[in-house]
C-alpha positions, -999 to +999 in steps of 0.1 A: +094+038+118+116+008+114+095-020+128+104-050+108+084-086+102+105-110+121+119-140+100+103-172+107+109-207+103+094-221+077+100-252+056+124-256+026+113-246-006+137-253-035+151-216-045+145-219-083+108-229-072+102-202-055+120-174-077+092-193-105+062-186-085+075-148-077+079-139-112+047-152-121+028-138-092+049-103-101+035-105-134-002-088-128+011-059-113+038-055-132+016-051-163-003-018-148+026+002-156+051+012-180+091+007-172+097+042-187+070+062-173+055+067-208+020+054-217+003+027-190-027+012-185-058+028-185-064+035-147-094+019-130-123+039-128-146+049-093-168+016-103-144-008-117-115+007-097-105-010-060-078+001-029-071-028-009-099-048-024-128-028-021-146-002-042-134+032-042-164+059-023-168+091-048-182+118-028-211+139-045-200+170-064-163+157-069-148+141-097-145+103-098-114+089-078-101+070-108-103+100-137-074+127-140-080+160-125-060+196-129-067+196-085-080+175-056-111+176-049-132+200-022-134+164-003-108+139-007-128+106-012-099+088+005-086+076+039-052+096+041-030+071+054+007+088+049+023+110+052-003+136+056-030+134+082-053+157+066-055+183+042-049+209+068-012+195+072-011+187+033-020+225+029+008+239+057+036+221+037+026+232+008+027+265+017+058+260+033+070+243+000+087+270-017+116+274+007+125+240-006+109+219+025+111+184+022+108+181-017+102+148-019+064+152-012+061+165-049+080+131-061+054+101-059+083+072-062+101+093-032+068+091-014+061+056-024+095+044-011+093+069+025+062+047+031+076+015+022+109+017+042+100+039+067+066+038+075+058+003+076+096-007+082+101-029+047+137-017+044+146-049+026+123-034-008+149-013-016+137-008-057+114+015-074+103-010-102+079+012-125+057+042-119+025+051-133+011+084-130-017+108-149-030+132-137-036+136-099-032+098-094+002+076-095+008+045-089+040+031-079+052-007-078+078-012-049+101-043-048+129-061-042+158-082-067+159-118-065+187-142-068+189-138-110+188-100-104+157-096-117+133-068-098+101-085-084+074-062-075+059-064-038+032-041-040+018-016-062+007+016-043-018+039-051-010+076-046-031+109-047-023+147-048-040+162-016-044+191-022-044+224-052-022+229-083+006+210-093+024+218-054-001+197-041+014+167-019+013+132-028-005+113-006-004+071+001-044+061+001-037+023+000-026-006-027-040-029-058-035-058-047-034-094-071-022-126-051-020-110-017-053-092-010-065-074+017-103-071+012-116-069+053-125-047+072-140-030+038-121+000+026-128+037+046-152+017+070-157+025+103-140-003+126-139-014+165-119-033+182-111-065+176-104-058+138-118-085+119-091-084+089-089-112+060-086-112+025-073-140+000-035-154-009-022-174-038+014-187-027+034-217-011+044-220+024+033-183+031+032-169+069+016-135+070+017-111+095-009-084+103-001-049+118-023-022+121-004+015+124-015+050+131+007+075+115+011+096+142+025+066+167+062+055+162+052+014+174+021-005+160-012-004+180-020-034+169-006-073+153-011-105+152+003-136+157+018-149+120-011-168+101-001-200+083-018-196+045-008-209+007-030-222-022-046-208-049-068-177-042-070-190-007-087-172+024-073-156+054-090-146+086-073-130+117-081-106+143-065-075+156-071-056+191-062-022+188-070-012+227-060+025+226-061+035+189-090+053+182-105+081+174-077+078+143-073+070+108-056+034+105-035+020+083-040-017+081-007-040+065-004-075+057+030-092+048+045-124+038+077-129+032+112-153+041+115-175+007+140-148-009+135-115+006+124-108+041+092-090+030+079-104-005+047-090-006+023-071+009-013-052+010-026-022+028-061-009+032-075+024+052-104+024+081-107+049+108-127+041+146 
């Protein structure tokens, strides 16, 4: 899918202004990880732990979404937002899988950047900054370079194997977000249309853009109009129609972008109607 955020006409901000606030607003995220994949963070756990905002479900009788597991769980306590639909499909490629089909589901920074540029269009993050990954969880932060050549992070996204064994599929279930958050509709709720969708932003001059996608459709089935925002943890409101998307699991994206790079950030959160 190669849908892109149009650029918009904004007013001037001074470039080394801007390339300040980025690296300080890429500086949360970037933290969460290690550059050389060795030891990171200590991932969040199912109560302290958050996708798009909101606290992650832990269905009874599996482990908790946050610890490290040997295999997924009998219910996947996640809304399975790409590239799988379900476990059904996550379980035909991996059986499939060993005549060398598609081998980038076992890589999560392949699957990370799939999403990125293809799935939601963001061809202009073209850089893998730092993954994370223990156990069945990874996360990956996704960027672009500024003008000093220095990688700033756009996102970090939060992968999970879906499925068995160490074949199992990685699977995009959302993003942390820092200074572009996406906390409404809550994460995994049940939503109708008009999608009331908001969350908070810490930037200058920003213009966001809301799209809601379903990953079996090749346009949106849903946007809005661009929503003027900037501040300190500042709040954002919109709403979406999404007129003939449902019954389906939704991926929900909101962007800002157009200082430096064409998409500078941006947050994603599940629901299904």
């Amino acid at each position: 899918m190669t849908t892109k955020i149009p650029r918009r006409q904004r007013r001037r901000v001074p470039v080394a202004v801007t390339v300040a606030i980025l690296a300080a607003l890429a500086a949360a995220p970037l933290a969460a990880c290690s550059r050389d994949g060795g030891p990171a963070a200590p991932l969040p756990s199912a109560t302290g732990g958050s996708i798009g905002g909101s606290a992650v479900p832990t269905v009874p009788g599996t482990s908790a979404p946050g610890a490290s597991t040997t295999s997924a769980p009998a219910d996947f306590p996640y809304e399975p937002l790409w590239p799988f639909r379900d476990r059904a499909e996550a379980a035909a490629w991996q059986q499939d899988s060993a005549s060398g089909h598609q081998p980038w589901h076992l890589d999560p920074a392949a699957t990370a950047q799939s999403f990125t540029q293809h799935y939601l269009g963001f061809t202009s993050l073209d850089k893998i900054v730092k993954v994370a990954t223990e156990g069945d969880q990874s996360r990956v932060s996704v960027g672009f370079g500024n003008p000093n050549g220095v990688a700033v992070v756009a996102a970090v996204i939060h992968l999970v194997r879906l499925g068995n064994g160490d074949t199992a599929p990685w699977e995009v279930v959302g993003t942390e977000d820092t200074a572009l958050t996406l906390t409404a509709p809550r994460y995994a709720a049940t939503v109708h249309s008009p999608i009331a969708v908001g969350g908070t932003i810490t930037g200058v001059d920003e213009s966001l853009r809301v799209r809601v996608l379903r990953s079996d459709r090749d346009q949106p089935v849903g946007q809005s109009t661009p929503i003027s925002a900037g501040g300190a943890g500042s709040p954002w409101t919109t709403t979406v129609s999404v007129p003939d998307a449902c019954p389906a699991t939704l991926t929900i994206v909101v962007a800002t972008g157009g200082h430096v790079s064409e998409v500078e950030r941006f947050a994603v959160t599940g629901a299904h109607c």
